[in-house]
N, C-alpha and C positions, 0 to 999 in steps of 0.2 A: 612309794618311796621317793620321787623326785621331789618330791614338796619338804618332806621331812630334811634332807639333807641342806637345801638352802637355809630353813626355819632353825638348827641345830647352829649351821655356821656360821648365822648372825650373831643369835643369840650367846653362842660361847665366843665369838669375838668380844662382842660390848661387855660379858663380865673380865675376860683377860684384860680390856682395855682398862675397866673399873681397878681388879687387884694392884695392875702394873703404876697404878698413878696413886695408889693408897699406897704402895709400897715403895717408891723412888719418894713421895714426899717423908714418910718415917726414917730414910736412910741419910737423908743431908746432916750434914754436921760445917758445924764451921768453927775456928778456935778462938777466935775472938765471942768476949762473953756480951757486951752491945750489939756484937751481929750474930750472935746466937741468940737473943730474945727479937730482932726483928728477922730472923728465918724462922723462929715458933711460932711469931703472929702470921706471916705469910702462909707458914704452913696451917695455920688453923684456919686462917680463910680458903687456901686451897682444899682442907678436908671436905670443910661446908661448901665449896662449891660442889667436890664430888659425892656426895652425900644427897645435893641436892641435883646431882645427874642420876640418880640412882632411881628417883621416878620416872626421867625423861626414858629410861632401857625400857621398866616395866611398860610405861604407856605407849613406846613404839611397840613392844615386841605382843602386848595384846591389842593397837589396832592392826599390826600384821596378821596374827592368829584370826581374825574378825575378816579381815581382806580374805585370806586365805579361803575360810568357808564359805564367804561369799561367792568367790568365784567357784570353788568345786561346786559348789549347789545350784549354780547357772540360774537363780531364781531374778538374778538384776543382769543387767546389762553390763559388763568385764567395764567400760568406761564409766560409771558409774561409779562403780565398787571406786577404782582409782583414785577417780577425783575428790569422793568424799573422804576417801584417805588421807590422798593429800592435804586436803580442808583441815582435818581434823589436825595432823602435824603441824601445819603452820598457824593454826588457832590457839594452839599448847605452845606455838614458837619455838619448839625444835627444831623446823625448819623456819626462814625467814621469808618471808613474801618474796625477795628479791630472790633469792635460791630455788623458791618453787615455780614463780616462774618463768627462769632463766631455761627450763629445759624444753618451755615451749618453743624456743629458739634453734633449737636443733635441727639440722635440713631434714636429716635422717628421720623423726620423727613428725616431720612435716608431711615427709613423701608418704609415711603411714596412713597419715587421719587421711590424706588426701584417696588412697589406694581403700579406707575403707565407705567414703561416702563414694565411690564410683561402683565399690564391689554393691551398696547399700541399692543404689538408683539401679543397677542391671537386675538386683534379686526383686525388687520390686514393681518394676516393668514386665520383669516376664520374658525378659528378652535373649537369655540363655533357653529358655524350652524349646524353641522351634531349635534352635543349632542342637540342644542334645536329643532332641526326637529323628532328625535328621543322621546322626551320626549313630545314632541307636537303631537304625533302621538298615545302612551301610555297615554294621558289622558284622567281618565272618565267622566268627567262633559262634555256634549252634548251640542254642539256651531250649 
């Protein structure tokens, strides 16, 4: 269920976002009749742009769906799945090369990668066994 609920509240956000801007442009009205035909062409280019935002929902919300599986099926690496996500968005230009990545910039995500190439070098050394064979050997609760 926790996967379901983010996937749901995307998703119903970007179609309210879609209704609310299909529907604020059919309500303008203006009384002058020269800027009522240059508020019908604006609005007709504003249709067509959301019209053509309308693929951008679909093809975010199935490489999310694609993300998604990936990662429950643990069959790729969780950094992987990601990046090629990301890839994929900013290759469709939904996102921008500069927005994608700007979040490489982040401390907080820095102290991440950094905390998983150290967890990566101690699982692969071996160097956690001796201290848990050791602390497994000093416990009292009787197995």
């Amino acid at each position: 269920m926790p996967i379901v609920v983010p996937w749901f509240y995307i998703y119903s956000t970007l179609i309210s976002w879609e209704l609310e801007t299909t529907h604020s442009l059919n309500q303008r009205k203006l009384p002058n009749q020269q800027q009522t035909e240059t508020m019908d062409n604006r609005q007709e280019e504003s249709l067509e742009e959301s019209k053509g935002s309308l693929w951008k929902i679909i093809y975010t919300s199935f490489v999310l769906l694609i993300m998604f599986v990936a990662l429950i099926s643990d069959r790729v690496g969780a950094d992987m799945v990601m990046m090629v996500a990301l890839t994929l968005l900013m290759a469709s230009k939904i996102i921008s090369i500069k927005e994608g990545l700007d979040g490489f910039a982040n401390e907080g995500l820095l102290t991440v990668l950094v905390l998983f190439v150290v967890a990566a070098g101690i699982s692969h050394t071996g160097a956690l066994v001796s201290i848990y064979e050791n602390v497994q050997s000093i416990s009292i609760l009787p197995y």
